[in-house]
C-alpha positions as a LaTeX table, in Angstrom:
\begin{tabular}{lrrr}
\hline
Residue & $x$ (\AA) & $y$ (\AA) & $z$ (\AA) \\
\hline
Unk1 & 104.80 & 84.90 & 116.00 \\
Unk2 & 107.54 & 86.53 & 114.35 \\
Unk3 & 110.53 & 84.98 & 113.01 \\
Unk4 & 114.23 & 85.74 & 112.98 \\
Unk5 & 115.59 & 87.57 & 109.81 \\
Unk6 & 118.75 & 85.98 & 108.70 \\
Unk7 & 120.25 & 89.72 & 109.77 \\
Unk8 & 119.40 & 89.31 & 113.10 \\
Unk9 & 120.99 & 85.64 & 113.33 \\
Unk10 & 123.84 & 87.17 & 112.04 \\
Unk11 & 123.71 & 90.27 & 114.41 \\
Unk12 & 123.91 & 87.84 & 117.03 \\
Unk13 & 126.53 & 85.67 & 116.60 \\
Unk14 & 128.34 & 88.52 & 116.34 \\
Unk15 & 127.89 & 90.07 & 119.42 \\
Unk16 & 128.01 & 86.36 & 120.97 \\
Unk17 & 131.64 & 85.63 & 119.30 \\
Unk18 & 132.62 & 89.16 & 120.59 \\
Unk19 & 131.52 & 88.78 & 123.94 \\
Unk20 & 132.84 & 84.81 & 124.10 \\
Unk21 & 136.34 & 86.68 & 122.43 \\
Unk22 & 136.49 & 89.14 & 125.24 \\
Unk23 & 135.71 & 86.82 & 127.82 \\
Unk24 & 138.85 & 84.76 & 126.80 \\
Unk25 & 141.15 & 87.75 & 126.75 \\
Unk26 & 139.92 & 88.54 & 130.37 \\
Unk27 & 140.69 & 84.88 & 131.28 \\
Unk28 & 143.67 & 84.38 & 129.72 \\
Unk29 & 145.64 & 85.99 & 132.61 \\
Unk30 & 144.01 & 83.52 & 135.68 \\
Unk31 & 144.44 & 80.55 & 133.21 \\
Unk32 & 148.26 & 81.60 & 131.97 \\
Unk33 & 148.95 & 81.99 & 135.58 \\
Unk34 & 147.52 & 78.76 & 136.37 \\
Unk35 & 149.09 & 76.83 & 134.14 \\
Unk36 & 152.61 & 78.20 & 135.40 \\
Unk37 & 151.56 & 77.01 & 138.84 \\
Unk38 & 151.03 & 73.74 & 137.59 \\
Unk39 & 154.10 & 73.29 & 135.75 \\
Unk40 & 157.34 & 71.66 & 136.82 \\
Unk41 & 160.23 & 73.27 & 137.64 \\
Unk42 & 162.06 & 71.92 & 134.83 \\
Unk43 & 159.31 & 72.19 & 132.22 \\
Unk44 & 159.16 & 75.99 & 133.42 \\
Unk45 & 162.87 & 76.51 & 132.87 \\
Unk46 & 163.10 & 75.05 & 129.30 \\
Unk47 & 160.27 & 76.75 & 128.12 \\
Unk48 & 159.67 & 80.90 & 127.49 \\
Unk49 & 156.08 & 80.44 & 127.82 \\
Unk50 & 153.48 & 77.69 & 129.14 \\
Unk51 & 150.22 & 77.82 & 127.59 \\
Unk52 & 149.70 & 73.83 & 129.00 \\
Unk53 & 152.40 & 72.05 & 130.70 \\
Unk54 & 153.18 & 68.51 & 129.53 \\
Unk55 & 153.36 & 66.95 & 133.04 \\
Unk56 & 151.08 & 68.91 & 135.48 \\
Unk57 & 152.48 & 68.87 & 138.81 \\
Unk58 & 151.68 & 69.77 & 142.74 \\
Unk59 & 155.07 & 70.96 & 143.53 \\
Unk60 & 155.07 & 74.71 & 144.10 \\
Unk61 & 151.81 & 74.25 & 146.03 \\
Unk62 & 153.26 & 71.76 & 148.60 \\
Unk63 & 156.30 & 73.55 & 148.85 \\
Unk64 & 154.06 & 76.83 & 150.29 \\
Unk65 & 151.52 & 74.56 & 151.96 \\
Unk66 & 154.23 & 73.02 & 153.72 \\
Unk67 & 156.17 & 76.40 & 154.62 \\
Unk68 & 155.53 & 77.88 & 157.82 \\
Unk69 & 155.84 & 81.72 & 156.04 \\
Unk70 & 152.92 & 81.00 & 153.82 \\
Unk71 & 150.43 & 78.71 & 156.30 \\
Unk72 & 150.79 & 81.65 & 158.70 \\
Unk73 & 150.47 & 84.62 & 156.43 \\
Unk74 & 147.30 & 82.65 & 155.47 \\
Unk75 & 146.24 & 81.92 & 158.10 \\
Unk76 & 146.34 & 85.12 & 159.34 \\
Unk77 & 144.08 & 86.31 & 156.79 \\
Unk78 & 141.35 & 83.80 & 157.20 \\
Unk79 & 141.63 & 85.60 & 160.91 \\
Unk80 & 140.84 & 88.53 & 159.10 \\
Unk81 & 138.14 & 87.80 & 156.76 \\
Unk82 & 136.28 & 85.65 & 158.94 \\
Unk83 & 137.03 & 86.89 & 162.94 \\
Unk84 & 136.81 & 90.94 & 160.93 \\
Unk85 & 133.94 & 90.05 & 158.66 \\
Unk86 & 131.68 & 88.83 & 161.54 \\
Unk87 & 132.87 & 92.22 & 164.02 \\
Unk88 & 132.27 & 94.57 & 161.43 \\
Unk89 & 128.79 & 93.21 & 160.25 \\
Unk90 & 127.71 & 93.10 & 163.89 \\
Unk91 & 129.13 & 96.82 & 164.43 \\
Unk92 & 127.60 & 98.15 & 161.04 \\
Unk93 & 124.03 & 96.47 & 161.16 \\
Unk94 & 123.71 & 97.57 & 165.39 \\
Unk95 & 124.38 & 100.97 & 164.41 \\
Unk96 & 122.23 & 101.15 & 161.57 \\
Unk97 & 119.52 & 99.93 & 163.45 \\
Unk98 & 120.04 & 102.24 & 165.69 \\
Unk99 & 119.99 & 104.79 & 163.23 \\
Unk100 & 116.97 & 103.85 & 161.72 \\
Unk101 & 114.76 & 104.06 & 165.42 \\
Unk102 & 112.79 & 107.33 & 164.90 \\
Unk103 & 112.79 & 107.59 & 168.76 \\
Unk104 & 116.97 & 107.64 & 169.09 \\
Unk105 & 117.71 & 111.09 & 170.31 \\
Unk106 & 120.18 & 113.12 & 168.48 \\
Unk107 & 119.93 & 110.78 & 165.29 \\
Unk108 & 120.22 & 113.78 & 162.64 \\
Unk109 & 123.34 & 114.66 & 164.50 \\
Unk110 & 124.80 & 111.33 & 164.34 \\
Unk111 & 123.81 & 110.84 & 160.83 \\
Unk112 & 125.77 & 113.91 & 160.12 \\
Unk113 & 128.62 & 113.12 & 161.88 \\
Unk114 & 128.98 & 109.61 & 159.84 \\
Unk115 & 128.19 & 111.34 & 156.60 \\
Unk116 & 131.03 & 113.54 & 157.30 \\
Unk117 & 133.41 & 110.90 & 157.40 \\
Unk118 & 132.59 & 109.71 & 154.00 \\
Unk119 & 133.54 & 113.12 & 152.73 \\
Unk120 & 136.52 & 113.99 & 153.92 \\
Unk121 & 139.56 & 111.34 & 154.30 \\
Unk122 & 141.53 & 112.52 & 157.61 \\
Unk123 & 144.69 & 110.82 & 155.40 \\
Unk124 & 147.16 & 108.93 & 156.97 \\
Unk125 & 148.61 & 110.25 & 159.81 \\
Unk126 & 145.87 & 110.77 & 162.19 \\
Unk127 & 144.72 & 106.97 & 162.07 \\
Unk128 & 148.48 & 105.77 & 162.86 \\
Unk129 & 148.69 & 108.17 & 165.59 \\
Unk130 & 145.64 & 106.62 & 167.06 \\
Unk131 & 146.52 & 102.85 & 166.53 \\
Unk132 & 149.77 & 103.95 & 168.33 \\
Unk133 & 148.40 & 105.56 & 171.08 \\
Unk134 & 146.12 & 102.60 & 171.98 \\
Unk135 & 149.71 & 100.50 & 172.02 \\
Unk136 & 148.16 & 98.36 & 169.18 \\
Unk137 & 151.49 & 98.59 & 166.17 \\
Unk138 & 152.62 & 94.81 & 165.46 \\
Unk139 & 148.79 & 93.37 & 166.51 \\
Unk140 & 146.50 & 91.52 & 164.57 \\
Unk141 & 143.87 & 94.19 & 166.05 \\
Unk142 & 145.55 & 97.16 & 164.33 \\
Unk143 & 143.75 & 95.47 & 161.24 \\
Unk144 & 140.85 & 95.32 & 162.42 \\
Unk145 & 139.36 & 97.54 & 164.43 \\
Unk146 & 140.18 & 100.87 & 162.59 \\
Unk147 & 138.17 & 99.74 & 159.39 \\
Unk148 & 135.53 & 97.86 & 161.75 \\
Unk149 & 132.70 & 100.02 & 159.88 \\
Unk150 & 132.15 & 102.16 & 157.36 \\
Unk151 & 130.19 & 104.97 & 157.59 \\
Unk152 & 128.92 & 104.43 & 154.01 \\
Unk153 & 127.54 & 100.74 & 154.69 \\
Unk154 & 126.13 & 101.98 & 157.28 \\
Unk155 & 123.98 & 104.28 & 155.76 \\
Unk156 & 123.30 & 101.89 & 153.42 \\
Unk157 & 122.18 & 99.63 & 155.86 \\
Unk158 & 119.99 & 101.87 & 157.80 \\
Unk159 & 118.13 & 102.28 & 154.29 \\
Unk160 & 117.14 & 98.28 & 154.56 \\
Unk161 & 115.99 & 98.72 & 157.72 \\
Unk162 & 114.05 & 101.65 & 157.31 \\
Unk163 & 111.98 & 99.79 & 154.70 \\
Unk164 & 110.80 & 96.85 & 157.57 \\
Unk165 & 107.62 & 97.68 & 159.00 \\
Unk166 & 107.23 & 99.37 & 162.56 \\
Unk167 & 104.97 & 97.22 & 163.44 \\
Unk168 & 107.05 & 94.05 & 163.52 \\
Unk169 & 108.51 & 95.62 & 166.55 \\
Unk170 & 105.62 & 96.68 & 167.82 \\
Unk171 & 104.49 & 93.08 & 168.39 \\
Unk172 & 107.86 & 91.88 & 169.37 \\
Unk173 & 107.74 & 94.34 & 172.11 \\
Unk174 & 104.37 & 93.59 & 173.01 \\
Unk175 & 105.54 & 90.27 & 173.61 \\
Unk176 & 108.39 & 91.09 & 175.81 \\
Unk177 & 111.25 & 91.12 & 173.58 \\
Unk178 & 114.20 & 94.15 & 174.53 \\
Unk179 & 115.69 & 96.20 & 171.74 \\
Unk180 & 118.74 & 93.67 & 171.41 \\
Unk181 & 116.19 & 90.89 & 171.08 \\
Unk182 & 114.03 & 92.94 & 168.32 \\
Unk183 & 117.64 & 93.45 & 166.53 \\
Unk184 & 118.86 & 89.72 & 166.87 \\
Unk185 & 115.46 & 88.12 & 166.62 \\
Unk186 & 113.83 & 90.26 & 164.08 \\
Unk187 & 115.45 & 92.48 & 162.23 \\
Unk188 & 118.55 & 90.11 & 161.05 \\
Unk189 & 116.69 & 87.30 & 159.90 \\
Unk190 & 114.83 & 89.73 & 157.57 \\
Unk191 & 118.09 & 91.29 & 156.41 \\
Unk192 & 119.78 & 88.48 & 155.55 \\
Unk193 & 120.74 & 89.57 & 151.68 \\
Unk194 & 122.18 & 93.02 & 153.18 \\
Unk195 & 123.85 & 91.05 & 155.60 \\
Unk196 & 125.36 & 89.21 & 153.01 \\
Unk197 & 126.33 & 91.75 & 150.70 \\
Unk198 & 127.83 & 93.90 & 152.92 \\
Unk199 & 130.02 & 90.69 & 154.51 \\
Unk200 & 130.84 & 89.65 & 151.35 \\
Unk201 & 132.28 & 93.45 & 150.80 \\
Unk202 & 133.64 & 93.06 & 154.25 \\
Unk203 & 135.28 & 89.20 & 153.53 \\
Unk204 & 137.26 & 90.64 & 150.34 \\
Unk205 & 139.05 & 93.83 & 151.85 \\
Unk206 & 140.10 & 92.38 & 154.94 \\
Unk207 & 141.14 & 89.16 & 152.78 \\
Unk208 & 142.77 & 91.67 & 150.67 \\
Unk209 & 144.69 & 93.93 & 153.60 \\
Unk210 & 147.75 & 95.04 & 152.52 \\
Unk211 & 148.48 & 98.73 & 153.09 \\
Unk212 & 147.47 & 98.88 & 157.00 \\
Unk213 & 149.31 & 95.96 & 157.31 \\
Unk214 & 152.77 & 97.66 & 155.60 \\
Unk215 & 151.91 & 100.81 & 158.31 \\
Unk216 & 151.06 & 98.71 & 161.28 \\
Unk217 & 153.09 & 95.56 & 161.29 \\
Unk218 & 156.71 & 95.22 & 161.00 \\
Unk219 & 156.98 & 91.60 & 162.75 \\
Unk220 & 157.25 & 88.77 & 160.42 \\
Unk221 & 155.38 & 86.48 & 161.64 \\
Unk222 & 152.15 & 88.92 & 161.73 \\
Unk223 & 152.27 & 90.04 & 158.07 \\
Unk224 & 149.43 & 88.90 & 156.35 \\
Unk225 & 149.15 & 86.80 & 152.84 \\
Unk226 & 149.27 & 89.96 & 150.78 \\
Unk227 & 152.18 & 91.32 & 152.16 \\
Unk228 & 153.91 & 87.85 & 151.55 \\
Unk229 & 152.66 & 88.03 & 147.94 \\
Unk230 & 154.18 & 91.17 & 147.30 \\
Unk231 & 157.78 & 89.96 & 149.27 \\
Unk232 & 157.19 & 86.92 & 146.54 \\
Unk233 & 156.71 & 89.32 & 143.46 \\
Unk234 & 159.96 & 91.61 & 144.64 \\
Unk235 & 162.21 & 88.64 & 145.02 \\
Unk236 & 161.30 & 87.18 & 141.97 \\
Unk237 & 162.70 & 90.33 & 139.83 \\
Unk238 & 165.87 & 90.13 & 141.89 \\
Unk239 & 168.98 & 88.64 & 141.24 \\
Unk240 & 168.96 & 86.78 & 144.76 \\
Unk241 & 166.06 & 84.78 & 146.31 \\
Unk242 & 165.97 & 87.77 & 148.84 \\
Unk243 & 164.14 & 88.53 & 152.12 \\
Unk244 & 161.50 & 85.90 & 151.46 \\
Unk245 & 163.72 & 83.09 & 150.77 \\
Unk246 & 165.36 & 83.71 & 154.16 \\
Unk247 & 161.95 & 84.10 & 156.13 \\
Unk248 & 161.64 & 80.32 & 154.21 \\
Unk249 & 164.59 & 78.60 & 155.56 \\
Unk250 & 166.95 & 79.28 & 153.04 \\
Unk251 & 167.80 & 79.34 & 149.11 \\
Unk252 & 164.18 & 78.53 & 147.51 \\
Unk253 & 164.71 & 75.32 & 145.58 \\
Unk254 & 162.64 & 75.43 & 142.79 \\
Unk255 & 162.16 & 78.69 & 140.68 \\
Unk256 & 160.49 & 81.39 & 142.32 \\
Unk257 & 158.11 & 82.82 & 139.67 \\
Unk258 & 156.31 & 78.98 & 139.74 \\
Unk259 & 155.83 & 79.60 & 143.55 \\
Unk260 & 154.41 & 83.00 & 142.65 \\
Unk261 & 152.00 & 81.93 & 140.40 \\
Unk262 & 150.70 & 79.06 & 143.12 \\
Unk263 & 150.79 & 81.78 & 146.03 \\
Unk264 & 148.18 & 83.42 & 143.29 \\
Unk265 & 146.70 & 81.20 & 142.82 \\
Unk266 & 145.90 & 79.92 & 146.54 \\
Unk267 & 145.02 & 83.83 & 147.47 \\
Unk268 & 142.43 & 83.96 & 144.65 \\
Unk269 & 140.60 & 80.85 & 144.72 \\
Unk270 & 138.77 & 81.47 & 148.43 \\
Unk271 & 137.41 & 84.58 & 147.06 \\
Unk272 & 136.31 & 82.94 & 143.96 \\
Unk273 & 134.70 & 80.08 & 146.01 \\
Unk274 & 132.72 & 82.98 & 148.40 \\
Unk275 & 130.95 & 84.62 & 145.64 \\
Unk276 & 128.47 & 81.69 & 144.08 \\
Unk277 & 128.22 & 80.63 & 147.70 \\
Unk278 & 126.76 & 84.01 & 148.34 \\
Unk279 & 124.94 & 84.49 & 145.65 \\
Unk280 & 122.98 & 81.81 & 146.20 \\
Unk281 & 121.89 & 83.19 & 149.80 \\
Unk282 & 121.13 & 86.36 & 147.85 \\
Unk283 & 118.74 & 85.18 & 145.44 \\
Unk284 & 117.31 & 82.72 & 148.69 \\
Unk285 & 117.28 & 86.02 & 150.78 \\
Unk286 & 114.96 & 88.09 & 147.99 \\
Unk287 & 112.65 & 85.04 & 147.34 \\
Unk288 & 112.05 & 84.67 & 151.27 \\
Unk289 & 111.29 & 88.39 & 152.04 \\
Unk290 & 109.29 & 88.93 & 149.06 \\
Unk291 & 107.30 & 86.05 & 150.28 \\
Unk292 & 106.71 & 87.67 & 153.69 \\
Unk293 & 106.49 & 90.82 & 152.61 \\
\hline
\end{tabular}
């Protein structure tokens, strides 16, 4: 067996301290903006900068868990990354199935067609004519359903599901089970990591909406927590509390860039918490189809 040369120790730790010193430059940012969160109002005003506040405190966070603005700018987007997620995975893996049936008439014509609109970007006034002519400006649908699917996952997805033998249908039919029942019964439990990958995808952009929303909604109490992020961010450069600290009742009473920091904060940590959660059910997903495979 051979052993280390005292080079290659020392080739090592250096590429471990630079990768452990790049790490820490990348984390800085979340943990600075932590801290802030953290910090009391008065700490925050005495001080330029707060690498660790002396007295950590809750404040910012239960003043926006307690303000109606925030809850239902939040809560609007848990509408959209769960209720959107689970459309769009449902719309995306039924027409990929579809897709990937041999027997579906016209399927080179439809996989054209959805090619095509991963090409060319129609921009964006044709999709806010659309949204408008279905009477659906200031809903929480106008979110949703014109980013449902993308043509790209579904291709994707139609790839999976051309790799699953034929003749797993083959004996589901034989056995009396319908095309929706081969799809439900079959095919997702076997496609459980793309599943997940794809809603994971799905989870993040409509957690993240933001630009539909600024084309589609102009109510207040529809905007999602993006768009009250941003209101947060603009007010806090301002010489006056501004448009968000009258949707809040008022003068904001502690300083705004603490609250900004917790709003953050609050938008980045269910995103954080999704991703070991899911990769979990893809490594679980792998180990279970290469086992029946």
């Amino acid at each position: 067996m051979n052993q280390r040369t005292l080079s290659d120790k020392w080739f090592e730790g250096t590429i471990l301290s630079v990768l452990i010193l790049i790490a820490m430059i990348m984390l800085f940012p979340f943990y600075y903006v932590t801290a802030v969160s953290f910090t009391s109002p008065i700490e925050y005003l005495q001080k330029s900068i707060i690498l660790l506040p002396e007295k950590w405190t809750l404040t910012s966070y239960r003043y926006l868990l307690s303000n109606n603005v925030f809850t239902r700018a939040t809560g609007i987007s848990l509408f959209l990354a769960t209720v959107g997620t689970a459309l769009s995975l449902i719309v995306t893996s039924a027409g990929a199935y579809a897709l990937s049936r041999k027997r579906l008439q016209g399927r080179r014509i439809l996989l054209i067609a959805i090619l095509m609109t991963t090409l060319f970007n129609p921009g964006i006034i044709p999709p806010y004519l659309v949204v408008r002519d279905l009477h659906m400006i200031n809903t929480i649908w106008a979110l949703i359903l014109p980013v449902l699917t993308s043509g790209w996952y579904v291709i994707l997805m139609k790839g999976f599901f051309d790799s699953i033998p034929d003749e797993l249908e083959e004996a589901a039919k034989i056995d009396g089970a319908s095309d929706l029942g081969v799809w439900f019964r079959i095919i997702l439990p076997l496609s459980l990591p793309s599943l997940a990958a794809f809603g994971l995808f799905y989870a993040v952009a409509y957690w993240n909406t933001f630009f539909s929303a600024v084309l589609y909604i102009t109510k207040p109490e529809l905007r999602p927590l993006q768009i009250v992020l941003q209101m947060l961010l603009i007010d806090s450069s301002s010489s006056s509390s501004g448009e968000i600290a009258n949707q809040m009742s008022g003068e904001i009473p502690i300083p705004t860039d603490t609250l900004k920091m917790a709003a953050v904060v609050i938008a980045t940590v269910p995103i954080l918490i999704v991703y070991p959660l899911l990769q979990k059910h893809f490594a679980k997903g792998v180990m279970v189809g290469s086992i029946k495979g």
